[in-house]
C-alpha beads as a LAMMPS data file, in Angstrom:
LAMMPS data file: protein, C-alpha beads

190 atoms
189 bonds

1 atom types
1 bond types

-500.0 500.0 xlo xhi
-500.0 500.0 ylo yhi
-500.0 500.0 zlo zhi

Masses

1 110.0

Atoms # bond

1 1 1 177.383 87.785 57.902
2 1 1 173.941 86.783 57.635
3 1 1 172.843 83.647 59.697
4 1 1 169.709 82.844 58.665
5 1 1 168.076 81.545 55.334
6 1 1 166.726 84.119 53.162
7 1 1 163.892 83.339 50.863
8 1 1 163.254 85.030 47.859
9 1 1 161.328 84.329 44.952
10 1 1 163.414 83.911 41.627
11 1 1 166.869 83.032 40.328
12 1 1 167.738 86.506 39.520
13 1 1 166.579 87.823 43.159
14 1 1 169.104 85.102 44.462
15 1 1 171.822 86.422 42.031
16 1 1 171.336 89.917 43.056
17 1 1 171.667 88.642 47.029
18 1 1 174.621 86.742 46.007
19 1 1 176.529 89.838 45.143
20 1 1 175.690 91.852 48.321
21 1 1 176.403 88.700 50.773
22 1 1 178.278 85.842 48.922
23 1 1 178.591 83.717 51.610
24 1 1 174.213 84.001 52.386
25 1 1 172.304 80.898 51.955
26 1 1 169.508 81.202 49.627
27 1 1 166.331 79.642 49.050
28 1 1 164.128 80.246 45.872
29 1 1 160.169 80.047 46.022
30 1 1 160.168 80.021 42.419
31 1 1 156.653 82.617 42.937
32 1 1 153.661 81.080 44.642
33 1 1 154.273 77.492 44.220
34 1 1 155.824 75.494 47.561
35 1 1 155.880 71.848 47.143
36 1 1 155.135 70.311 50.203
37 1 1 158.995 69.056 50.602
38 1 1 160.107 72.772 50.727
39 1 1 157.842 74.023 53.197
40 1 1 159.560 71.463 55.380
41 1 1 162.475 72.427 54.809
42 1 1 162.075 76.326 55.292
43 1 1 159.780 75.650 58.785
44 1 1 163.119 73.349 59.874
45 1 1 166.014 76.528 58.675
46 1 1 162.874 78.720 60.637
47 1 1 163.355 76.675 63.751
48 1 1 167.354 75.740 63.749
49 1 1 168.216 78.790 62.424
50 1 1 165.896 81.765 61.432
51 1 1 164.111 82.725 58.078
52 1 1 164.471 86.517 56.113
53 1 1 161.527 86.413 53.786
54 1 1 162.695 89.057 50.948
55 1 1 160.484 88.966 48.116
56 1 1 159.508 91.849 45.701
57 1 1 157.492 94.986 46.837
58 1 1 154.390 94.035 44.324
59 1 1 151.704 92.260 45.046
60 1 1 152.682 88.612 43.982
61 1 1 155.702 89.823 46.474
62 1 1 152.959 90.441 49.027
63 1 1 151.051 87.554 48.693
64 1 1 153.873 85.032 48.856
65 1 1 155.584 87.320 51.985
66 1 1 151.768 86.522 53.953
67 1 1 151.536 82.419 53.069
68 1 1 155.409 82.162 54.465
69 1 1 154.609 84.325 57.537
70 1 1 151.606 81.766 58.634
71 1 1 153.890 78.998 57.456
72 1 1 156.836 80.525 59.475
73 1 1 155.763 81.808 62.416
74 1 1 158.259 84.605 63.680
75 1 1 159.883 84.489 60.709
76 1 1 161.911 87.678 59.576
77 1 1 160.976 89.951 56.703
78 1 1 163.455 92.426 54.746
79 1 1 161.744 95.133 52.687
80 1 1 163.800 97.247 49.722
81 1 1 161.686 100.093 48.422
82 1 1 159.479 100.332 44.999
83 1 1 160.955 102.820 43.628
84 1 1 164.472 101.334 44.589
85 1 1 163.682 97.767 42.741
86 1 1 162.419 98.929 39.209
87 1 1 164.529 98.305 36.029
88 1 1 163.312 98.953 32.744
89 1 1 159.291 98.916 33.775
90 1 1 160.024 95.523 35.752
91 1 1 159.892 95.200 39.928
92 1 1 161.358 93.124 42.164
93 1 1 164.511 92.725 44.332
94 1 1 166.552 92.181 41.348
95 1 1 166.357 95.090 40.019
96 1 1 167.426 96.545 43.600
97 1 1 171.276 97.866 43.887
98 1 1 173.877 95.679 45.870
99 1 1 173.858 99.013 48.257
100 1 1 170.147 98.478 48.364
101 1 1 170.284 94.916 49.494
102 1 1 172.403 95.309 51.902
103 1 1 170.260 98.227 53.536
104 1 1 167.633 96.083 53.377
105 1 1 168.925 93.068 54.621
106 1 1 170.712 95.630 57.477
107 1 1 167.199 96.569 58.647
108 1 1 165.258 93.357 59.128
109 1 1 161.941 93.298 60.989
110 1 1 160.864 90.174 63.087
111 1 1 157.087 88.844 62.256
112 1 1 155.002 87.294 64.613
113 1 1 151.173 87.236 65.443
114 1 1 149.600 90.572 64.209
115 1 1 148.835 92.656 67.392
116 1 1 146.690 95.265 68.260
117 1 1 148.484 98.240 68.767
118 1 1 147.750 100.178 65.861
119 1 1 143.860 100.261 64.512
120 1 1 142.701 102.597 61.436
121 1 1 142.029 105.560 63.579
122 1 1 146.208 105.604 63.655
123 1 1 145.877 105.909 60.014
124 1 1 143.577 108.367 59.884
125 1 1 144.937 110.289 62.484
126 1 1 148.667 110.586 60.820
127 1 1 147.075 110.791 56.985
128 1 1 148.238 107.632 56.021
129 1 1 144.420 106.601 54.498
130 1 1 141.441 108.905 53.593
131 1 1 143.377 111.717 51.760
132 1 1 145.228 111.872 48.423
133 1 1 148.917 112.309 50.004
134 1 1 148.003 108.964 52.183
135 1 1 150.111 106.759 49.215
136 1 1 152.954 108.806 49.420
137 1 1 152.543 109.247 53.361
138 1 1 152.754 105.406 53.906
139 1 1 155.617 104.975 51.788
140 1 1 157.539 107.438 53.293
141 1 1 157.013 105.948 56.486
142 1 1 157.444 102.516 55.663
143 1 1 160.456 103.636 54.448
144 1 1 161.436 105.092 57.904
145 1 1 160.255 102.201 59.467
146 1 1 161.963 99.451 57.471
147 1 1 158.339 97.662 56.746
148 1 1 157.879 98.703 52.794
149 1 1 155.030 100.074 51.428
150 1 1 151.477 98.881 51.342
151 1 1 147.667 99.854 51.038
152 1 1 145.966 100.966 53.933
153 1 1 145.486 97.174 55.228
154 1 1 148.179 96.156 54.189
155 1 1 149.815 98.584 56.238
156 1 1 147.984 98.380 59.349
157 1 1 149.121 94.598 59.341
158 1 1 152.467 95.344 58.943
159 1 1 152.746 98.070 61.436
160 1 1 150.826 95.150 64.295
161 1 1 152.643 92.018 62.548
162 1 1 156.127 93.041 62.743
163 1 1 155.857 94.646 66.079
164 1 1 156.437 98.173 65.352
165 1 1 156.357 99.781 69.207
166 1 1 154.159 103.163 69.587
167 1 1 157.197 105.323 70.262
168 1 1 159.028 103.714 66.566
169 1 1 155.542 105.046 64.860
170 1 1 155.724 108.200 66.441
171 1 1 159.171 108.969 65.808
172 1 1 158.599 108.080 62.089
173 1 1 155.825 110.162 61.901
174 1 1 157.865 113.406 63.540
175 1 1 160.807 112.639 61.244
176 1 1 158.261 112.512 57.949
177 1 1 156.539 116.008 58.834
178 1 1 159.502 117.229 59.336
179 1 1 160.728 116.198 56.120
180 1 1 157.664 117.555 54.419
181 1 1 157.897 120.818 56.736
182 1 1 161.565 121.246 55.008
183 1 1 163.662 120.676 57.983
184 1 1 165.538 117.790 59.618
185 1 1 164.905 116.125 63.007
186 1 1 167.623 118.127 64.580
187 1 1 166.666 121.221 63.150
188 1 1 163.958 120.603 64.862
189 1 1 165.079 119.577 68.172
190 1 1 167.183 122.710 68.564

Bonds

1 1 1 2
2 1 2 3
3 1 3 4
4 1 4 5
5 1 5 6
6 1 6 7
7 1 7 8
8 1 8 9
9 1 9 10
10 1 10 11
11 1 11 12
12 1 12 13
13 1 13 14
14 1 14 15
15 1 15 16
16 1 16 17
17 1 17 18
18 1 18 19
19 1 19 20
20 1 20 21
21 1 21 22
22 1 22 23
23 1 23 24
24 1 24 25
25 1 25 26
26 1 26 27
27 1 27 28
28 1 28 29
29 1 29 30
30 1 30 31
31 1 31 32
32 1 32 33
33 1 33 34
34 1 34 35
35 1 35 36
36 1 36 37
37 1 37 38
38 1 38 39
39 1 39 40
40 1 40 41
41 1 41 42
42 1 42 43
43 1 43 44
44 1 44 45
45 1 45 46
46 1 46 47
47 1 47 48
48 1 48 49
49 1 49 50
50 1 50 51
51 1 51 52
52 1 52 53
53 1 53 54
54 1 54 55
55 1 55 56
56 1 56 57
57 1 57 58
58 1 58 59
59 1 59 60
60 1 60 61
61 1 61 62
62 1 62 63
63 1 63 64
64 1 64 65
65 1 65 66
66 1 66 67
67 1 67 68
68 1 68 69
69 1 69 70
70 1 70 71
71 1 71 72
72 1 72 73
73 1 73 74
74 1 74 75
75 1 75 76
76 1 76 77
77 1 77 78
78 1 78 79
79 1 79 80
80 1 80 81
81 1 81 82
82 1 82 83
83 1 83 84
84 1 84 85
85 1 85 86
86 1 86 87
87 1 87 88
88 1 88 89
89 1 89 90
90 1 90 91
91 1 91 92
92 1 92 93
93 1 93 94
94 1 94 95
95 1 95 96
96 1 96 97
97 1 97 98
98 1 98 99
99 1 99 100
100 1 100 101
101 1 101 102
102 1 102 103
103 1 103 104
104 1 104 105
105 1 105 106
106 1 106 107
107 1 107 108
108 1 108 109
109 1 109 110
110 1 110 111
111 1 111 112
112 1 112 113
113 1 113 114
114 1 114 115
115 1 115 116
116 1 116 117
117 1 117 118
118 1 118 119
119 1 119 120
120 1 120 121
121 1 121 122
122 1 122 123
123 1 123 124
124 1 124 125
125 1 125 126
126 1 126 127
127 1 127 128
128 1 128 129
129 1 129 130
130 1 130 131
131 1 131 132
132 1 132 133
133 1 133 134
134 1 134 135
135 1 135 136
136 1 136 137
137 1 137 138
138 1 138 139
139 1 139 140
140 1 140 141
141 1 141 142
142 1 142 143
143 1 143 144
144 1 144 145
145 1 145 146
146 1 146 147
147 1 147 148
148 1 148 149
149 1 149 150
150 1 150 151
151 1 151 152
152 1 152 153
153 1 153 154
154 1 154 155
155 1 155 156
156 1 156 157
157 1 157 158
158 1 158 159
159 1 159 160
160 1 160 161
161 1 161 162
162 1 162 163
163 1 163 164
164 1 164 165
165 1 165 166
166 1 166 167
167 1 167 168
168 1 168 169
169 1 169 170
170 1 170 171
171 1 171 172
172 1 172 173
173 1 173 174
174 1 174 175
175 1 175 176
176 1 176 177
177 1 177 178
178 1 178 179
179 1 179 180
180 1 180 181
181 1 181 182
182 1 182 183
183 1 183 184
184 1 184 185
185 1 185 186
186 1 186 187
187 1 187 188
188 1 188 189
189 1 189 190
């Protein structure tokens, strides 16, 4: 059972939730627009009892997932992949599978102030900007790492902003070579 209020940003993101977690409180952003009423509300549930932002993985998604984390400081954020929330040209958690939900919901990542721990040369160092496999590098990892896919910036904030530790990163990055070398992590290891 889920304890905290998850936000997401449409009626049929809700319904989708619903179905994984019937007994999940929900609150709908209806996109962009927070009346002033309802971002009292959501920095009270924040306080008493914790906030999962879930919106889509597009940039609307993105934009609305940034204004709630400086509204809702160490808020948490649950991320379901692109390619596992299209339907029929359209994206966005509805389109995401009950299975998919609940993997994302499973994996949530706790926000806070964006650190420091990561800079670009991280990027550029594991091919995640500056080549033309860096897209498909960074969502791969994100992936592994629970955080969803994003440009380069994007990225780098999420890695800082929802505290991703060194050795996490690194053990990502092992596990996605590895994939792309055509062997598993205990292959690997043995």
């Amino acid at each position: 059972m889920i304890k905290e209020l998850i936000v997401v940003e449409g009626k049929n993101d809700a319904a989708v939730v619903r179905r994984a977690f019937p007994q999940a409180d929900i609150m709908i952003t209806h996109g962009w627009g927070l009346s002033h009423s309802q971002i009292e509300a959501l920095q009270t549930a924040n306080r008493r009892r914790g906030v999962i932002v879930f919106t889509d993985p597009d940039h609307a998604g993105e934009r609305i997932r940034r204004r709630l984390s400086d509204l809702l400081p160490g808020c948490r954020h649950a991320f379901v992949p692109r390619e596992r929330a299209i339907y029929k040209g359209k994206v966005g958690v509805e389109a995401a599978s009950v299975l998919d939900i609940q993997a994302a919901l499973g994996r949530v990542r706790t926000g806070g102030q964006a650190g420091t721990t990561f800079d670009q040369q991280d990027l550029i160092q594991g091919g995640l900007t500056g080549t033309h496999q860096a897209a498909a590098r960074r969502k791969r990892l994100g992936a592994l790492l629970a955080i969803g896919y994003g440009n380069s910036k994007n990225f780098l904030w999420r890695l800082n902003a929802l505290g991703i530790t060194r050795r996490e990163f690194e053990q990502a990055m092992e596990q996605m070579e590895a994939e792309l070398n055509g062997c598993d992590q205990t292959q690997r290891n043995h």
